[in-house]
N, C-alpha and C positions, 0 to 999 in steps of 0.2 A: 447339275446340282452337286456342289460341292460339299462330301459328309464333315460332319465333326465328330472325332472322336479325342481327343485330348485338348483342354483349354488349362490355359496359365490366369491367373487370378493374384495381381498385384496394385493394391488401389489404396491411397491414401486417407480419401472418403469413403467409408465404409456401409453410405447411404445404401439399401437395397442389395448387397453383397450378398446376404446370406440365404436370401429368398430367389436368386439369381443361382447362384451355387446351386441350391434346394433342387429347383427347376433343370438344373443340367444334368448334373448327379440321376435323377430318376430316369433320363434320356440315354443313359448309358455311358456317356460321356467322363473321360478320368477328369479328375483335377490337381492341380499342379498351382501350387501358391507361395508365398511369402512371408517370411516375418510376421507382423500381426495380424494380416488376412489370414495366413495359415492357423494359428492360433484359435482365432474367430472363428472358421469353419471347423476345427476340431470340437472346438467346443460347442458347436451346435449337430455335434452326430453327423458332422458331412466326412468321408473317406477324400480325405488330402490329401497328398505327398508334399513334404515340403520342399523346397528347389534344391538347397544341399544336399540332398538325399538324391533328387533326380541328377545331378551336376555331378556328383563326390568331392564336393568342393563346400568347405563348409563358408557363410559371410564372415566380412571383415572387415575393417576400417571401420569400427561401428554400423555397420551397414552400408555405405559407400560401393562396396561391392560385394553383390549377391548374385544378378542377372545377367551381368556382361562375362558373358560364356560361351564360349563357342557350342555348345550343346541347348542351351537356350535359344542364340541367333540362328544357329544351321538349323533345327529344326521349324524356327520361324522364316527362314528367308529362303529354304531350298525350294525349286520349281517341281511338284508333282510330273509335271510331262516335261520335263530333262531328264533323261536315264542315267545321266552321269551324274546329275545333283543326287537321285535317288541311290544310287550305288554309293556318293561319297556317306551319304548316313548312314547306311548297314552297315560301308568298311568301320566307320566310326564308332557304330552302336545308340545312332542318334534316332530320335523320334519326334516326327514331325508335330508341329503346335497348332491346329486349325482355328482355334480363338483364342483369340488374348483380348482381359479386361485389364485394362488400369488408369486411373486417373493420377493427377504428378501431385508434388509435393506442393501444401498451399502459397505457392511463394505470393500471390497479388496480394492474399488477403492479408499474408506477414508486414508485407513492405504499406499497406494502407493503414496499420496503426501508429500512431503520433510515436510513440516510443520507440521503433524497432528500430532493434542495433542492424551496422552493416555484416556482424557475423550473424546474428539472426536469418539476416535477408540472404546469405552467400550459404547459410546450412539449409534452406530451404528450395536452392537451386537443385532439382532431382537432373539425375543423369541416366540413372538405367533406364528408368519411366520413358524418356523421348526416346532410348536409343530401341528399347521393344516396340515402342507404337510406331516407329518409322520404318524398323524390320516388316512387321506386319503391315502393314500401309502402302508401300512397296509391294509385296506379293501377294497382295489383294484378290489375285485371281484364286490362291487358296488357302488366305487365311482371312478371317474375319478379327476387328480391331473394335470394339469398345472401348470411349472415351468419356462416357457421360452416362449417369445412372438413368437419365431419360430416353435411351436408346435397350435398355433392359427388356421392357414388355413385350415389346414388338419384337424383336430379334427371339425371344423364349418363343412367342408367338409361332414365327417361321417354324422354327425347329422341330416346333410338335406338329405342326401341318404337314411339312414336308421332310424332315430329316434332313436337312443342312440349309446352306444360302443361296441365295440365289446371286449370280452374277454382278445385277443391279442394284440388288444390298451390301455386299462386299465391297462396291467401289462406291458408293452412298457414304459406308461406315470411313471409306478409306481418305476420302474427302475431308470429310469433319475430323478425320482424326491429324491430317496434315494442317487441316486450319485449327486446331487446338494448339500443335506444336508451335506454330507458325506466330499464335496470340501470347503463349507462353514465353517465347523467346522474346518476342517485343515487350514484354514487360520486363524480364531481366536489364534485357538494354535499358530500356528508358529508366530505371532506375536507377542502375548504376550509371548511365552516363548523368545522372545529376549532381554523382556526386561531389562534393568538392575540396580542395586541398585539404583545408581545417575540418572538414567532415559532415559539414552541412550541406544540405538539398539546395540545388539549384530550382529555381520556378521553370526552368525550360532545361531542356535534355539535351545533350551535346548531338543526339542522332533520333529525329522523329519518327515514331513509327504507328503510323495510322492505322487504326483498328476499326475496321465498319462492316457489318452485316446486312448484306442487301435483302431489303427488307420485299420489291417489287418491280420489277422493269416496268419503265414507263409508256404511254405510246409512241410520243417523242417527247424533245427537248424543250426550250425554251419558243423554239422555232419548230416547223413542222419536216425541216429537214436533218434537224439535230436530233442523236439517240439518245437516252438518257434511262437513269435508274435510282432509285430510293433506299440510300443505305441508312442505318445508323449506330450509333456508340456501340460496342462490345456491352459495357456497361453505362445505360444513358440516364437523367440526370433522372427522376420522378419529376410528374408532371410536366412534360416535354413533350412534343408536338409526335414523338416516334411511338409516344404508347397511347395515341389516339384508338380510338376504336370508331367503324364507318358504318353505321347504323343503317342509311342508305342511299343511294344516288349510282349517279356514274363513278367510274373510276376515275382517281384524283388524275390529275396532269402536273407536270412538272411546275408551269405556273400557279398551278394553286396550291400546292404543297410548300411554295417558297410564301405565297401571299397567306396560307393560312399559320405560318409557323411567326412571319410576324404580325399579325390581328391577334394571334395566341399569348404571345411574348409580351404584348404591349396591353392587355386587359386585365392578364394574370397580375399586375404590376397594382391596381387596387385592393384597397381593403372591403370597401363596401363594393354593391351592385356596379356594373358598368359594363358598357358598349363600346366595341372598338367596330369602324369598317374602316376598310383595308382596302384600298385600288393602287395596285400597277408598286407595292412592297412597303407605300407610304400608307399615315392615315387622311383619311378624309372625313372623318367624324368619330369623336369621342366625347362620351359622357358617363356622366355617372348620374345618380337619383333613387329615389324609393323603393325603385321594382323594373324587372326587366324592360316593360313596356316603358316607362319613362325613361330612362336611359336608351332606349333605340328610339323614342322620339325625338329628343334633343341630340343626339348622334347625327339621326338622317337629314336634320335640319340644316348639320352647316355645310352639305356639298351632297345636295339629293342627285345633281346629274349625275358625279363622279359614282355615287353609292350604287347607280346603276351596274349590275351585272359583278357587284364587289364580294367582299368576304366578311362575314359580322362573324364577332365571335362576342359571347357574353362569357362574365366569371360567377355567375348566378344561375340557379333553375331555370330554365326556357317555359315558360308555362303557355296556359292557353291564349292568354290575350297578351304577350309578346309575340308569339306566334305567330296571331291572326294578323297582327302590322305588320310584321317579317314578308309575310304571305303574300302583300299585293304588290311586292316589288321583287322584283328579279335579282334575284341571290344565286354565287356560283357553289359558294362553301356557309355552313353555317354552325359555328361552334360553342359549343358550352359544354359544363361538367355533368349536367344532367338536364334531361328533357321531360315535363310531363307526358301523363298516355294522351292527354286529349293534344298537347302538340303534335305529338307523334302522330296520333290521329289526322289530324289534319296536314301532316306534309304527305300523307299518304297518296294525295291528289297531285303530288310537284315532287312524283319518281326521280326525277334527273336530277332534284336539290341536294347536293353530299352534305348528310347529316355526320357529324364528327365530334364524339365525345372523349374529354379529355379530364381525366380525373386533375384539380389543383395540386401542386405541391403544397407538403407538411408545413407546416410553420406561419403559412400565408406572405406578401410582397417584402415584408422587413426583414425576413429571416432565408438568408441567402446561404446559410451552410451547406446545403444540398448542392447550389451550383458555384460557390467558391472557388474550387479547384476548375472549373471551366473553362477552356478556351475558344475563340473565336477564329477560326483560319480565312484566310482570304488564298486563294489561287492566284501565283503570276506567271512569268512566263519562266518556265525550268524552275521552278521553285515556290515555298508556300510565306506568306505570311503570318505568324502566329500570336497574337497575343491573350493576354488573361481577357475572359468577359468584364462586361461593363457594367460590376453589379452595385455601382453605387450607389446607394438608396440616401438621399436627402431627407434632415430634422429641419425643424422651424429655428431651433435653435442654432442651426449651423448660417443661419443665416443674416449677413450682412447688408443692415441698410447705411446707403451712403449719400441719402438726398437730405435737405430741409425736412421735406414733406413726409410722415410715415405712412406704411401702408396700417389701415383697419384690419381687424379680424377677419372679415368677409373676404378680403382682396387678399389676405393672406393665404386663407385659404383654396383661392382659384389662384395664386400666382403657383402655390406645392402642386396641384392640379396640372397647369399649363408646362411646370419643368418637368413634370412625371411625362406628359405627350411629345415633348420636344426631344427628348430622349432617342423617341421611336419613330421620328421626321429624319427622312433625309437632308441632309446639311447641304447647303446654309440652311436651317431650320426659323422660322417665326410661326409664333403660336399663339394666337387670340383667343383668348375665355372670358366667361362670363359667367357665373351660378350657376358652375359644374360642368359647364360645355365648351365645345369649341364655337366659335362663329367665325374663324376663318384662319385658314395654313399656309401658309408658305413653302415650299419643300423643294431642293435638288435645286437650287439657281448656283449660281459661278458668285453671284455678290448677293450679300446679307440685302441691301438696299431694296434689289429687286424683288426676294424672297416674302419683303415688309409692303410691297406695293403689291405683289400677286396676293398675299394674305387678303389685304383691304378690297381687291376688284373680287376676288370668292365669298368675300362676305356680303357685299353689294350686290353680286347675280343671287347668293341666295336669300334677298331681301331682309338681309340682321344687321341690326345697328353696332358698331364698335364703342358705342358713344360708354361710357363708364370700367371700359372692357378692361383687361389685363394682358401682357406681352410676357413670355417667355422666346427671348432665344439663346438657341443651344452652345455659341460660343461669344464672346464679346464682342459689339459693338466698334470695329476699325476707325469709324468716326463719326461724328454728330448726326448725318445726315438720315443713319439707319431709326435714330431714336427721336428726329423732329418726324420722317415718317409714317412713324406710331403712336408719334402723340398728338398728328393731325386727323389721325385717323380716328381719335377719340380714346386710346388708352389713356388710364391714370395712373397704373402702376409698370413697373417694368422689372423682371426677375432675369440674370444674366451673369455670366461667369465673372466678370474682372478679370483684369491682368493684360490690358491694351495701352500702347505706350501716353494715347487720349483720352485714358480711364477720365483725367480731370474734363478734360473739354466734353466729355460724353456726362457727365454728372451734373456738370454747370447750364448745359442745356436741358436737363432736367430740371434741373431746378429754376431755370428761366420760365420752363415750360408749367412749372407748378405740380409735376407729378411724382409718386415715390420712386426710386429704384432700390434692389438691395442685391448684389451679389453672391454667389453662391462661391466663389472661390473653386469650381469644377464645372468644364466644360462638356457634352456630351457629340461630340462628332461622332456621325454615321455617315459612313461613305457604301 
C-alpha cells in the first residue's frame, strides 16, 4: 500500500475540487496547486502552497508555463524502489508527488461551438495537463492520477480506509487517465485536420480517430466461433441504442444488439404509435395505429413466420394488452421507451425475453439536430468507410408527382409511410402498404425486379391482398418491368426516387397501367 503524502491539484473544471482538497487536507496530506485552483482552495481555508513557490520559478507565458519543471516531473515520475531515482531527488531537494489531480483545458467543448475561432480552439490545447497525467500514469506503481471528478469519492473513500492505494487502483486510475489523454488528443487532431485553406471545417478529417468505450464483451460474434465486444461513442447521440437500459433477460449477443439497434432506428423514425419487427437486420413488419396493441397486430400480420424468434421494438408505452399479444409468440429482444408494471408483470413468466428500454430522442423523427453531425462507418479491408448518416427526413411537399393519375389523401399518406420503411429494407428495397402497414417486403436481392416478386409471394404466404396497396422503393426503377411487377400485383400508387435514364419509359407504363407515381428526388440505399 502505497502512502500519500503530497498531492498536486491542477484542474480546469473545478467541479468537486474543493470538497476533494477538504477531504485530503484532514488526512494529513500537503497540497500543492495552481493558478486558480490555488486561489480557490485559499480561499476556502485549505493550506496550499502554490507551484511557484514549491518550483522557485514563478508562471509565464500567461500561464503556458507553470508545471513543466523538472521539480514537478522528477518528483512525479521518480521510482520509490530505484535508490538512484531517490538519491537524485535529495541531491536536487525534490519531493516526491504521490497524487496528482487535473483535468485539461475544455478544448472538445470549445471546438463544439458554431463560433469558435481557430485561436480559441489552439488557446485551449493544455500542455502541462497531459504532460503531469502521463508522468503520473507511467509511475503508477507510486503515484496515483485523477482525471475525472467522478473518481473523487471512491479514491477519498481508500484513503480514509486504508491510508493510501491500492496497487489495483493505481493502475485502474492509470488506465483511464491514458485513455483521457489518448480521447483528448484525438479531438485536437480531428479538428484541426478539418481544417481548411480558407478557414473552413471540412465534414471529414484528414486523419480519423475513433473513439469508443467498451461498453460489454460479448459471448461471441456474429458466429459462435467469432470474438466480439460492444463499444460505443465517447459522446453518443441521446436516444440511441448505447443508452438502452435491460430491464431483463439474458445477455444481449452480438446478433441482437445489431438487430435491435435497427428495429430501434427504424420505429424511432414515427411520430405517432408504431411497431417495427426486425429479422436477420431487415424489417419484416411495420406499422403504425391507435395503440401499441394495434400496431403489433398489423406489424405481425405481414411476415408472422419471419416474426418468429424476431426483435419488436415499439416508440410507445408497452402496456398490458400489447404485452399480452407480444407474449404468445417468441421474441428474442423487445423494445420500447417505457413498459407498464402489469407488462412487466407479466414478462416476469418469459425470464429469457431481453426487455430494453430506451428513452426517444428530444425533438421527435423530424428534428435531426441531435444526430446531424453523425456518421455511419462501414469496415473494409485495411481501411474504413465513412460517410455522414442518412438523416433525411421526407415533406409531402417535397414531393413530385409525374403520372396522369394523382395520388389521394389516403395513399399519400401510406405512400410517406412505405418511403419512411424502405429507408430501413436492405436494398434493392420494395415496400407494399396499405392503412398504415406493411403487406409485403422485398429486401437484399441483386435486382429491384426480384425484390418486387419476393414482396408479392410474402404477401401471398401471409394471406394479404396487394389489391389497392402502395409501392415504395428505395432507389429508381432501371426499367419498366420493376413497375408492371407492382402494378400486377395490385398497387395503385408508386412512391420512388427518379433520376433513371427510363425515368420516361418507367412513367408511361404508369400511366398505361392507370396508377399514380410521384418522386421523391432522394434515394435511400442500404447496403
Amino acid at each position: 500500500m502505497q502512502r500519500v503524502r503530497q498531492a498536486l491539484l491542477s484542474v480546469s473544471d473545478k467541479t468537486g475540487v474543493v470538497d476533494l482538497a477538504r477531504a485530503l487536507s484532514s488526512l494529513g496530506i500537503r497540497l500543492l496547486s495552481t493558478g486558480g485552483t490555488a486561489w480557490l482552495l485559499a480561499e476556502a481555508g485549505l493550506p496550499v502552497i502554490e507551484v511557484s513557490s514549491h518550483t522557485g520559478f514563478p508562471e509565464m507565458l500567461d500561464g503556458r508555463v507553470k508545471t513543466l519543471h523538472p521539480t514537478i516531473h522528477g518528483g512525479l515520475l521518480a521510482r520509490r524502489d530505484i535508490p538512484e531515482h531517490m538519491q537524485a531527488l535529495e541531491q536536487h531537494g525534490i519531493q516526491t508527488i504521490d497524487l496528482l489531480v487535473v483535468n485539461l483545458y475544455p478544448f472538445e467543448a470549445t471546438v463544439a461551438r458554431p463560433d469558435c475561432s481557430l485561436e480559441e480552439a489552439i488557446e485551449n490545447i493544455d500542455i502541462g495537463g497531459p504532460a503531469m497525467v502521463r508522468s503520473a500514469a507511467k509511475n503508477w506503481r507510486d503515484v496515483g492520477v485523477l482525471t475525472d471528478a467522478a473518481q473523487y469519492e471512491s479514491v477519498v473513500e481508500e484513503l480514509k480506509a486504508q491510508g493510501g492505494l491500492s496497487d489495483r487502483t493505481r493502475f485502474a486510475l492509470s488506465v483511464a487517465a491514458f485513455n483521457r489523454i489518448s480521447n483528448y488528443d484525438a479531438a485536437i487532431s480531428d479538428y484541426l485536420s478539418r481544417i481548411q485553406p480558407d478557414g473552413s471545417l471540412s465534414t471529414f478529417s484528414a486523419q480519423s480517430n475513433g473513439r469508443f468505450v467498451k461498453l460489454q464483451d460479448l459471448r461471441y460474434g456474429e458466429n459462435p466461433h467469432q470474438n466480439a465486444a460492444f463499444y460505443r461513442e465517447l459522446n453518443p447521440a441521446p436516444g440511441s441504442l448505447v443508452s438502452a437500459r435491460q430491464l431483463q433477460g439474458k445477455e444481449l449477443s452480438y446478433n441482437n444488439i445489431a438487430d435491435a439497434d435497427a428495429a430501434w432506428e427504424c420505429v424511432k423514425a414515427f411520430d405517432g404509435p408504431a411497431c417495427v419487427i426486425i429479422k436477420h437486420a431487415n424489417p419484416c413488419g411495420v406499422a403504425i395505429g391507435a395503440s401499441a396493441l394495434d400496431c403489433y397486430s398489423k406489424a405481425f400480420q405481414t411476415d408472422p413466420t419471419s416474426a418468429f424468434g424476431g426483435i419488436i421494438a415499439f416508440n410507445c408505452l408497452l402496456d398490458e394488452a400489447a404485452a399480452q399479444a407480444v407474449a404468445k409468440q417468441f421474441v428474442e429482444v423487445l423494445i420500447a421507451p417505457a413498459f407498464s408494471e402489469a407488462a412487466l408483470d407479466l414478462f416476469k413468466a418469459k425470464a429469457n425475453v431481453r426487455l430494453l428500454q430506451i428513452a426517444l430522442p428530444p425533438g421527435g423523427p423530424t428534428d435531426w439536430d441531435c444526430g446531424r453531425n453523425a456518421m455511419d462507418i462501414k469496415r473494409v479491408g485495411s481501411g474504413l468507410l465513412i460517410q455522414t448518416a442518412d438523416n433525411h427526413v421526407l415533406h409531402e411537399q417535397d414531393l413530385r408527382v409525374v403520372t396522369r393519375v394523382k395520388p389521394d389523401a389516403a395513399q399519400i399518406h401510406d405512400l410517406m409511410f412505405a418511403w419512411t420503411v424502405a429507408k430501413y429494407v436492405k436494398s434493392n428495397a420494395i415496400v407494399y402498404c396499405a392503412g398504415g402497414m406493411t403487406v409485403g417486403i422485398g429486401a437484399g436481392q441483386m435486382s429491384r425486379i426480384d425484390s418486387a416478386r419476393i414482396a408479392s409471394i410474402k404477401a401471398e404466404n401471409a394471406g394479404l391482398s396487394l389489391k389497392g396497396s402502395v409501392v415504395a422503393s428505395d432507389a429508381f426503377f432501371p426499367f419498366r418491368d420493376g413497375l408492371d411487377v407492382v402494378a400486377e400485383g395490385g398497387a395503385v400508387a408508386v412512391i420512388q426516387p427518379g433520376g433513371s435514364m427510363r425515368d420516361e419509359e418507367v412513367i408511361a407504363a404508369a400511366d398505361e397501367r392507370g396508377i399514380a407515381m410521384v418522386f421523391t428526388g432522394v434515394r435511400h440505399f442500404r447496403h
